[in-house]
C-alpha positions in Angstrom: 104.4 -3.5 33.3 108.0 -3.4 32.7 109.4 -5.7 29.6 112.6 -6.5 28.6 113.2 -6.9 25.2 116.0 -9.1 23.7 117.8 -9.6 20.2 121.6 -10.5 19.8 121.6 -7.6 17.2 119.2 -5.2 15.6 120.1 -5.6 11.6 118.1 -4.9 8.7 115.6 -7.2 8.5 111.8 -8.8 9.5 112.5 -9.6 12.9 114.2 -6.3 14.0 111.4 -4.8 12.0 108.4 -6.8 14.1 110.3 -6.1 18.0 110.4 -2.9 17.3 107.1 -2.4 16.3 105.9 -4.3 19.4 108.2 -2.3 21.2 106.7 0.9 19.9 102.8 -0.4 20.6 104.1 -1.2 24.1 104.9 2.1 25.1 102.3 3.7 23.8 100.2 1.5 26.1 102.1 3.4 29.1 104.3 0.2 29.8 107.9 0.7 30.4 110.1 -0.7 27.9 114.1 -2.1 28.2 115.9 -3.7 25.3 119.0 -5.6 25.4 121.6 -5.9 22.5 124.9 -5.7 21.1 124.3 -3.3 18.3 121.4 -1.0 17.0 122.4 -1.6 12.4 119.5 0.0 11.4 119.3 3.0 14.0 115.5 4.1 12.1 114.2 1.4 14.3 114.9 2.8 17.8 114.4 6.5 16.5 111.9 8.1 18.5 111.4 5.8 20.6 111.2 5.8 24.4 112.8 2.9 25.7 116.1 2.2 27.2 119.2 0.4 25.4 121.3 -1.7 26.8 124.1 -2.6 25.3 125.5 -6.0 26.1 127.5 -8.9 24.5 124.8 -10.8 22.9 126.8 -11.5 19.7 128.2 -13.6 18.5 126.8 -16.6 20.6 129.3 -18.3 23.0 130.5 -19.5 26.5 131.9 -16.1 27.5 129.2 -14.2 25.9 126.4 -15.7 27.7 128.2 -14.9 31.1 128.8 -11.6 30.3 125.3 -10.9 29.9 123.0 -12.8 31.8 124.8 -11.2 35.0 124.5 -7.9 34.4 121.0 -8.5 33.1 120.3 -10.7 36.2 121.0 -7.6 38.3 118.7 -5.0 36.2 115.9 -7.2 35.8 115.7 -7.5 39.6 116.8 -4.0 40.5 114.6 -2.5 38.0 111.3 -4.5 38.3 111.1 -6.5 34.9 108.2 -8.6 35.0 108.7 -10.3 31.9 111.8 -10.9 29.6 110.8 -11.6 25.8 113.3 -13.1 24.0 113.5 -12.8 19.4 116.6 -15.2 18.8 117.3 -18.7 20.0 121.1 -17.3 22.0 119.5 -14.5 23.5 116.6 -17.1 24.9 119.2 -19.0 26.2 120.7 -16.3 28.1 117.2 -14.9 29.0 116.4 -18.4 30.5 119.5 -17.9 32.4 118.4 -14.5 33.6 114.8 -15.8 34.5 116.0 -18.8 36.9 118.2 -16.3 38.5 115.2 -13.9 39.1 112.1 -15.6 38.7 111.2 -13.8 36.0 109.4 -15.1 33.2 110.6 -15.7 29.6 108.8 -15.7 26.5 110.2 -16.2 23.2 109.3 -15.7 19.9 110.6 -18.4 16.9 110.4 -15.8 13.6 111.6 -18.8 11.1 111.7 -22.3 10.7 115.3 -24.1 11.6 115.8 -28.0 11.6 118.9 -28.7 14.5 120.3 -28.5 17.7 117.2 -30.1 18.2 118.4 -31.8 21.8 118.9 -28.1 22.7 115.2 -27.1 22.8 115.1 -26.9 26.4 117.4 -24.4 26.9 116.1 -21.9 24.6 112.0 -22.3 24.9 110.4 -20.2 27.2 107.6 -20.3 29.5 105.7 -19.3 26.5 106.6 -19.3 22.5 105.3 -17.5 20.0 105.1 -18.1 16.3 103.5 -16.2 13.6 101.6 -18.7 11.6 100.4 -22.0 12.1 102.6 -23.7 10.0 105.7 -23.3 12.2 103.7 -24.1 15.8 103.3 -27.5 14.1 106.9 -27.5 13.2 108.2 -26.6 16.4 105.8 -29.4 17.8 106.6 -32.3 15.4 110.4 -31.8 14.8 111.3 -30.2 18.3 108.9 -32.2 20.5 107.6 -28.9 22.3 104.7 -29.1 23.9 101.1 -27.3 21.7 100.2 -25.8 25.5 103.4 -23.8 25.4 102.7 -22.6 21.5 101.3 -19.2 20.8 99.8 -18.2 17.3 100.4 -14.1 17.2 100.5 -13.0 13.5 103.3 -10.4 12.6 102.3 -7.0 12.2 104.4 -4.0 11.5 104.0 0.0 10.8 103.9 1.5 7.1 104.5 4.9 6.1 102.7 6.0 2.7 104.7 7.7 0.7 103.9 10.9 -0.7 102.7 10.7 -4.8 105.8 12.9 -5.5 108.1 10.6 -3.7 107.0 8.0 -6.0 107.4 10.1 -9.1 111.1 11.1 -8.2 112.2 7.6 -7.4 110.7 6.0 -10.8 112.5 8.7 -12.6 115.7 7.6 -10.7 115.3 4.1 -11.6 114.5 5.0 -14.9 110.5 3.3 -14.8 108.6 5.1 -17.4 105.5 6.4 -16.4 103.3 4.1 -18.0 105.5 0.8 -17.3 104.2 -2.1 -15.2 106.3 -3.4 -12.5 106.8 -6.7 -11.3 108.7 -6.4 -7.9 111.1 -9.0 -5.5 111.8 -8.0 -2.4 114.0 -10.3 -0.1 117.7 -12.3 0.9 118.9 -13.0 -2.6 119.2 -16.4 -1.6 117.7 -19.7 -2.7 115.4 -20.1 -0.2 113.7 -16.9 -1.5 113.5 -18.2 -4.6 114.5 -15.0 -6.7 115.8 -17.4 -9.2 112.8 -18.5 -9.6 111.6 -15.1 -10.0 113.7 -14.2 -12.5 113.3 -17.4 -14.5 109.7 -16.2 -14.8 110.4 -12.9 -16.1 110.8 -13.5 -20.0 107.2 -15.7 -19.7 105.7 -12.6 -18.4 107.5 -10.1 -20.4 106.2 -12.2 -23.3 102.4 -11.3 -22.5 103.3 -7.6 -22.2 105.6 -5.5 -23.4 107.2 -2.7 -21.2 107.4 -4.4 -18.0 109.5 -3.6 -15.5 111.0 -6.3 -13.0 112.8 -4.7 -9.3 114.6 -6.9 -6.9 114.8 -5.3 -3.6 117.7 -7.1 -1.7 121.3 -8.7 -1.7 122.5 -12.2 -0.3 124.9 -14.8 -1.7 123.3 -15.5 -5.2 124.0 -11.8 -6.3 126.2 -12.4 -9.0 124.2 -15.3 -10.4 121.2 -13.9 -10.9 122.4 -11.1 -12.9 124.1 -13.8 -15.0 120.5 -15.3 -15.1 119.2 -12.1 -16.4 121.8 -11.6 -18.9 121.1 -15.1 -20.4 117.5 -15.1 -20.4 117.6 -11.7 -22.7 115.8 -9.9 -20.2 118.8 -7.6 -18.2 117.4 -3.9 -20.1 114.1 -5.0 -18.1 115.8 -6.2 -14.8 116.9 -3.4 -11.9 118.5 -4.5 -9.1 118.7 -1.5 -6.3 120.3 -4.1 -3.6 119.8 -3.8 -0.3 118.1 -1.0 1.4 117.1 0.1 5.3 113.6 0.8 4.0 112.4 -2.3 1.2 109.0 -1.3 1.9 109.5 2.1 0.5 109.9 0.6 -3.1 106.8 -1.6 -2.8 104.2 1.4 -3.7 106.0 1.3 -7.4 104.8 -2.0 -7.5 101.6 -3.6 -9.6 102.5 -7.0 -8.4 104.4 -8.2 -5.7 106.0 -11.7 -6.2 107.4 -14.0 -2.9 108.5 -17.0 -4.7 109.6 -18.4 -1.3 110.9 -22.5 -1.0 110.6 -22.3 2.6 108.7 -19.3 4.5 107.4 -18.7 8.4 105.4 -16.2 7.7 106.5 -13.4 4.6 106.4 -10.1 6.0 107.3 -8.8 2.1 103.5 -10.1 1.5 102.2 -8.6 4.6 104.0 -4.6 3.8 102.2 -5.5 0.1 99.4 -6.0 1.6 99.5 -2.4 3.8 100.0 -0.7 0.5 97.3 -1.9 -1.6 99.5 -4.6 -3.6 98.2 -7.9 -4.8 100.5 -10.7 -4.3 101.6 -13.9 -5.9 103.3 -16.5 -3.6 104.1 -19.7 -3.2 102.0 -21.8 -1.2 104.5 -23.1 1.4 104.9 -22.7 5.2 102.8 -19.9 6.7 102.7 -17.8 3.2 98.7 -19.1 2.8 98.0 -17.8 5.9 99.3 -14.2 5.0 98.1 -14.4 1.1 94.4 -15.5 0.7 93.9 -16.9 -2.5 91.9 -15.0 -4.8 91.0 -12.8 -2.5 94.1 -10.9 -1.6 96.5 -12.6 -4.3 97.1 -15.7 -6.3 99.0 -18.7 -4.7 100.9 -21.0 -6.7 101.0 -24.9 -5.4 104.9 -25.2 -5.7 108.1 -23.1 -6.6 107.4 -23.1 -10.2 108.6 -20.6 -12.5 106.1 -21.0 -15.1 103.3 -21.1 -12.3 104.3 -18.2 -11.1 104.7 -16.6 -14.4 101.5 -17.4 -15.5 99.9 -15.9 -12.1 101.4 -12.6 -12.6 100.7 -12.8 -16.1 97.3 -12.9 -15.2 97.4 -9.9 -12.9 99.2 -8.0 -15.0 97.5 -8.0 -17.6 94.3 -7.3 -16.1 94.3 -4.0 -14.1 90.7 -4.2 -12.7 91.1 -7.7 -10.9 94.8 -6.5 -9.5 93.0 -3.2 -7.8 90.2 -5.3 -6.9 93.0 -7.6 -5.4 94.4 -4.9 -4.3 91.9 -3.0 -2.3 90.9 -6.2 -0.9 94.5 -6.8 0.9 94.8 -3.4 2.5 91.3 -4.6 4.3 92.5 -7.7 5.7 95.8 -6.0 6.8 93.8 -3.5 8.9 91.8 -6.3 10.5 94.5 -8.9 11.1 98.1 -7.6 11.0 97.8 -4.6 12.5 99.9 -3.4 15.1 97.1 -2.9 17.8 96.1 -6.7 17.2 99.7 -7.7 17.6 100.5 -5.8 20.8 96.7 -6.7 22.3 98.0 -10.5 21.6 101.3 -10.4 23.1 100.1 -8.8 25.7 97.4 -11.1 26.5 100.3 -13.7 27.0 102.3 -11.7 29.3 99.7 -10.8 31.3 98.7 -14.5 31.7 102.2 -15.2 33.2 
């Protein structure tokens, strides 16, 4: 089978992180492999593997753009015998629905996050198929877009995860100056409110009350930058706080981690929970979108009912200061990665559904 992938760009981030994984899992199925975009930011996701770029005008989103390359693409898929077009942005659906009317060839789509306009505009970028990660957003897309359930997909995310090597680990705490004996309390994610690493932050003298020594990493950059290190300044907790920005590989950090905190207001899915989960991290989330269907409560983490600093504080608090149920916690969430979010299960999904167009 021959699929063409599709993403206006390939930047740091969940989604580019996801295709390419699928992408990867695809070929090593023996299917053939094509994927169309403007520009490869993170080049560790292609590395290595054997598909075929093509490099097109896919951003930014426009008239002229949409032209430019659902002709050419028109003309490959039919030359070169794509027999399905998967789409991971709502422009590059668009011009994949322009390529598949021209060819024949079916489209599906995948909706990584949740998005509240251009709602009249649903028809143009939904494929034959769509595909969402949790649960939560299929009932989005269906109550707020109007899209029909039969044409909604469930597939979880899954993605690959290196383990670092122990003296990896021990070089990069000494970097970030992490005594040996410290426990850390880590954020990964868009420094953005959304994320909620104010909230995170706002948490951190209630936890640093019920041990000393902690540590607290955020992972990430975004628009609230400069305010949260004003936060940490004011709350008397900046000689705890490091903040390594952002980085091609987040995941890498997450091993230095005892807890893992996604103080999310709005999430699809939380692929931060999901990479804590590969290492052996417990987790404490907020309980919104598709974040319960990642974190099981109790089980593989702690889930807070709102986007509550002192809830959340209190969770971690509780974690960190026991190391037996975090292990426990732990060990439990690198079990229910290997049986649900693994890469295998993610590829057999998807391609269940093209196979079934």
């Amino acid at each position: 089978m021959h699929i063409l992938l599709m993403r206006p760009r390939l930047e740091v981030g969940g989604a580019s992180r996801i295709l390419a994984t699928l992408a990867g899992g695809l070929v090593g199925r023996g299917h053939r492999v094509s994927l169309a975009t403007s520009s490869v930011e993170d080049e560790s996701l292609v590395r290595g593997l054997n598909i075929r770029l093509l490099r097109l005008p896919l951003y930014p989103s426009g008239l002229a753009q949409t032209v430019g390359s659902a002709i050419p693409l028109a003309v490959y898929a039919a030359t070169q015998g794509v027999d399905v077009i998967h789409s991971h942005h709502r422009f590059s659906s668009v011009v994949g629905k322009a390529v598949g009317v021209l060819t024949n060839v079916p489209l599906v789509t995948t909706v990584h996050e949740f998005k509240r306009d251009r709602r009249r505009w649903v028809g143009v970028w939904v494929g034959t198929r769509c595909v969402v990660p949790s649960e939560a957003l299929r009932l989005h897309l269906v109550n707020y877009y109007g899209i029909r359930p039969s044409r909604l997909v469930v597939i979880p995310n899954a993605i690959e995860v290196a383990m670092p090597r122990p003296s990896d680990l021990s070089a990069m705490r000494s970097a970030l100056h992490l005594p040996e004996e410290a426990k850390v309390v880590g954020f990964v994610g868009r420094l953005s409110h959304e994320k909620g690493a104010d909230l995170f932050l706002a948490a951190a003298p209630r936890i640093r009350s019920s041990m000393q020594g902690v540590r607290f990493l955020l992972i990430g950059d975004g628009p609230q930058r400069a305010e949260l290190e004003g936060l940490a300044d004011e709350s008397g907790v900046r000689d705890s706080v490091v903040f390594i920005g952002e980085v091609n590989r987040a995941s890498d950090y997450i091993p230095l981690m005892d807890v893992v905190v996604v103080p999310s207001r709005e999430e699809s899915f939380s692929l931060v929970a999901l990479e804590a989960m590969a290492h052996g991290r417990p987790v404490v989330a907020t309980r919104v979108g598709g974040i319960p269907e990642v974190v099981r409560h109790e089980l593989t983490g702690l889930l807070v009912d709102s986007p509550d600093a002192s809830l959340i504080a209190s969770a971690v608090a509780g974690l960190v200061v026991d190391p037996g149920l975090s292990r426990e916690m732990g060990r439990q969430a690198r079990r229910v990665f290997g049986e649900r979010h693994s890469s295998k299960v993610m590829v057999d999904r998807y391609l269940e559904v093209y196979c079934g167009l």
